[in-house]
N, C-alpha and C positions, 0 to 999 in steps of 0.2 A: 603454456597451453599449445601455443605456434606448434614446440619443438617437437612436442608428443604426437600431437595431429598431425607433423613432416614423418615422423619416424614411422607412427601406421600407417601413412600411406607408402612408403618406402617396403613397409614387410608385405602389405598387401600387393604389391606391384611385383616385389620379387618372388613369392609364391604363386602369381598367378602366372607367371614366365614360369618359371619353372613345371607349372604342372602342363604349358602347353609345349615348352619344348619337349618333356616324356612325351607326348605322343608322336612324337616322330623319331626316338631314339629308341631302339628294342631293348626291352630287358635281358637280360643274358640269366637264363638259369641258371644256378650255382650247382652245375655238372661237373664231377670230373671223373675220368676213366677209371674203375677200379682195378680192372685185366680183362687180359683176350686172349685166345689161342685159337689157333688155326684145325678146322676139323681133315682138310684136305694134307694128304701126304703122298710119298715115293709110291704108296701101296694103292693109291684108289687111280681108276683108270682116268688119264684128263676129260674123256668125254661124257663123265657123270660129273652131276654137280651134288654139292652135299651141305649147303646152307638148311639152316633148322628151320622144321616145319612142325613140329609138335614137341614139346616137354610134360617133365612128372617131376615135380620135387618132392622130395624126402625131408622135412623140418624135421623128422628127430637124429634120421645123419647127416643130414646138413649135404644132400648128394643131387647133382642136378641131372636128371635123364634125359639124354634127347635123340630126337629123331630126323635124321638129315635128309634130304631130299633126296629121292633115286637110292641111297648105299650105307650110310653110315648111323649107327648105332652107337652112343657113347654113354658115359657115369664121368660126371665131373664132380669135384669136390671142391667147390667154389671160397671155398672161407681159407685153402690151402694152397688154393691157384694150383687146382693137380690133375691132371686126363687119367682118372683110373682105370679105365679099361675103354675098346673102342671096338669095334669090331664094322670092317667097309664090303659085308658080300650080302646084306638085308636090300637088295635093290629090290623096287618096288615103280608104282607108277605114278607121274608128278599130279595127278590129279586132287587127292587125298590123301591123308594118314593118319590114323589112328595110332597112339599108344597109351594101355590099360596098364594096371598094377591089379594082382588078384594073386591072394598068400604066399608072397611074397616071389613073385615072378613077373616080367613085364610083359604083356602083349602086344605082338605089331604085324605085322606081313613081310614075308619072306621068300625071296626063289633066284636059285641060283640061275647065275647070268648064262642068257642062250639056253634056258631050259624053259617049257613051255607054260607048265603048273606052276601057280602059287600055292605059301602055305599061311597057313595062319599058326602063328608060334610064340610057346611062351618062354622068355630066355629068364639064365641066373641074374638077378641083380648086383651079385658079387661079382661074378668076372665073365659076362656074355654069352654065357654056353647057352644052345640050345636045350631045353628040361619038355617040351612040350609043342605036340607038332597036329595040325591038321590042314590033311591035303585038300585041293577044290579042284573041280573042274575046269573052273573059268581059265580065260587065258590068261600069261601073266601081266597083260595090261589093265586086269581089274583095279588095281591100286587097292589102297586101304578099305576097303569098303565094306566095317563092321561097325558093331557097338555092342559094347558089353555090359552088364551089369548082375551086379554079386557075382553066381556061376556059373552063367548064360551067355554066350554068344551069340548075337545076329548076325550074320555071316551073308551078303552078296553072292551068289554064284552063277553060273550058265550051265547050259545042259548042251552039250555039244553037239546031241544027237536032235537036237530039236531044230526047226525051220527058225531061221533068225526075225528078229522083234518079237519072237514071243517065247523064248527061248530063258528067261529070268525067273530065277528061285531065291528066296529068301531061307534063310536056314535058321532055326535053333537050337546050338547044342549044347551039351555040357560040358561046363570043361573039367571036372574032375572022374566021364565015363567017356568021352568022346563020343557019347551017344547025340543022336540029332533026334530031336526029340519032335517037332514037328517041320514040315518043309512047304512052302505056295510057292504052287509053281504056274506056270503058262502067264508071265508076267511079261511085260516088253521089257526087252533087253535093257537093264536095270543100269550096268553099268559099274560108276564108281561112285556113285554120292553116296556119303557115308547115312545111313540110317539111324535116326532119332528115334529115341524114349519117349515117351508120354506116358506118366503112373498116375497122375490123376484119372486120365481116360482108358488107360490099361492098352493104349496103342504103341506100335512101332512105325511111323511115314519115313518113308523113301519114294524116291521120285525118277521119274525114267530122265536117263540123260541121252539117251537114242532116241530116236524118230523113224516113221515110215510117212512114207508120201500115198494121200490119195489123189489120183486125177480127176479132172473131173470128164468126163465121156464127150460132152455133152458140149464142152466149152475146149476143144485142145489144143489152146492158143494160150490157155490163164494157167500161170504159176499155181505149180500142186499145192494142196494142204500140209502143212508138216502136222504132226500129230504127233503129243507127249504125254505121259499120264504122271498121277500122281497119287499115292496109294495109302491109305491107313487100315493095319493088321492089326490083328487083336493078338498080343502076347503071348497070351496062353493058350491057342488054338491054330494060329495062322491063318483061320478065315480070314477074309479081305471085308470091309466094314464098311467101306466107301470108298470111291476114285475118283479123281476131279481129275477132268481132261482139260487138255490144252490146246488148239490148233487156232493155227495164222496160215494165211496164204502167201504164200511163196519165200518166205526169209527161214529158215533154219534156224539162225541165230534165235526169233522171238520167242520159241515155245521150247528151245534146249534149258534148261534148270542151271542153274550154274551156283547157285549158293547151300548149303547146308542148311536144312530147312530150324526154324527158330521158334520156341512154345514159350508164347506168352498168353496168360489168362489162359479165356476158353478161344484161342485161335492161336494157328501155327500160320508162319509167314516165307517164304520163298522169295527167291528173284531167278529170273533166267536170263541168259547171256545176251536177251537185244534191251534188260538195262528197265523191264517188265515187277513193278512189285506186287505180290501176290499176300492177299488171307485169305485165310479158308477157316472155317468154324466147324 
C-alpha cells in the first residue's frame, strides 16, 4: 500500500514540474519553410521596394497572384515552386492596393514611372499583358484607391481644375463599356483609402485622408482645427447619404483616417493616424 501511495505521489510530483516548467519553456510550432523566391531583380530600380501587399489565389490552378509594393506584378505557381510570369513597371503609391480578378483578368493600378497619370488596368492572367485600361485625373500618388465588384468599379479621382480640399470625385464605371456611369464630386480631397462595399445598406464609405485648417479669428494664438470627413454614397446614384466629420485642434495626425474602413453588423469602424477608434451607424 506504502509502495503505491510513494509511487502516486512520485507521478503527481513529476507532472506537476513538468507542467510548470512548460510555462517557461516556448512551444516551437512545427514550422518548416516550404520555398521562397525573391520578387526583386537586375530589372527593378533599387529605389523601389516590391514586398507584397495584396494577393488573389486561383484553387482551381493552384496560381498565387501578387501585388508588390510601388512595381511589381507577379503569377506564381506555388505547388511547382515556379515565377510564371512578373512584370516590375505597375508602380503605384505605398499607401494602398487593390487587386480584383473580374472574367478572367486582374485589376490594379498602373503608371509609368515619371509620368503623371494613373491608370486603372485590367492585365492577362496568363502572362501580364495589359487587356484593359482606364485613365484618371488624379495624380499618380493616388495609389490603389478603388473597389470593384461584379462589373463596377469605384474609382478615387481629382479634378485638377478644381480649388484643392474640395477637388475629390468618386467614380462608377463599367468595366465591360468604360462608361462611368455616375460621378460625386466636390468632395475633400479623397486621396488614397480604398473605398468599401456595403450591400446590405446599398453604400459605398470612403473617408478623406486630407485635411484643411480652420483658424480661429478670434483666438490667433490657438492651434487650427484640422478637419476630415467621412462619407457614405449610395451605389446606385452617387448621392451622398450622410458624412461624419472629424476635427481636433491642432494635431493633424488625430483626424487624418489612416485604416480601411471595416462593416460589421449595422456599423462601420475606422481609426486615424493619432491611434483614434471610430463607429458610426
Amino acid at each position: 500500500m506504502k509502495k503505491r501511495l510513494l509511487i502516486l505521489i512520485i507521478a503527481i510530483i513529476t507532472i506537476t514540474t513538468t507542467s510548470c516548467f512548460s510555462l517557461f519553456i516556448p512551444n516551437t510550432a512545427p514550422v518548416k519553410l516550404y520555398w521562397r523566391t525573391f520578387l526583386r531583380d537586375n530589372t527593378i530600380p533599387l529605389a523601389l521596394t516590391v514586398y507584397p501587399v495584396a494577393y488573389l489565389y486561383d484553387e482551381d490552378e493552384k496560381i498565387l497572384y501578387i501585388r508588390g509594393r510601388d512595381d511589381v506584378l507577379a503569377a506564381i505557381d506555388i505547388w511547382n515552386k515556379k515565377i510564371l510570369w512578373k512584370k516590375t513597371e505597375f508602380y503605384a503609391d505605398p499607401f494602398g492596393f487593390a487587386l480584383y480578378e473580374y472574367n478572367g483578368l486582374l485589376y490594379t493600378m498602373y503608371y509609368e514611372l515619371f509620368r503623371e497619370k494613373p491608370y486603372i488596368v485590367g492585365v492577362d492572367r496568363k502572362n501580364g499583358e495589359i487587356k484593359w485600361r482606364y485613365k484618371l485625373e488624379a495624380d499618380s500618388g493616388i495609389g490603389d484607391a478603388f473597389a470593384m465588384e461584379d462589373n463596377y468599379i469605384y474609382a478615387i479621382d481629382f479634378d485638377p481644375k478644381k480649388e484643392f480640399k474640395k477637388r475629390g470625385i468618386l467614380k462608377k464605371i463599367d468595366i465591360n463599356t468604360g462608361e462611368v456611369i455616375w460621378e460625386t464630386r466636390d468632395l475633400i480631397d479623397i486621396g488614397t483609402l480604398i473605398p468599401v462595399i456595403d450591400n446590405e445598406y446599398n453604400l459605398i464609405y470612403v473617408g478623406s485622408l486630407e485635411y484643411s485648417f480652420h483658424e480661429d479669428n478670434e483666438k490667433p494664438d490657438t492651434p487650427p482645427i484640422v478637419h476630415s470627413e467621412f462619407y457614405a454614397i449610395d451605389k446606385d446614384t452617387g448621392k451622398i447619404r450622410w458624412t461624419y466629420v472629424l476635427e481636433y485642434r491642432g494635431r493633424v495626425r488625430e483626424a487624418t483616417l489612416a485604416s480601411k474602413p471595416i462593416i460589421y453588423g449595422d456599423s462601420v469602424y475606422f481609426i486615424t493616424a493619432g491611434a483614434h477608434f471610430f463607429r458610426v451607424k
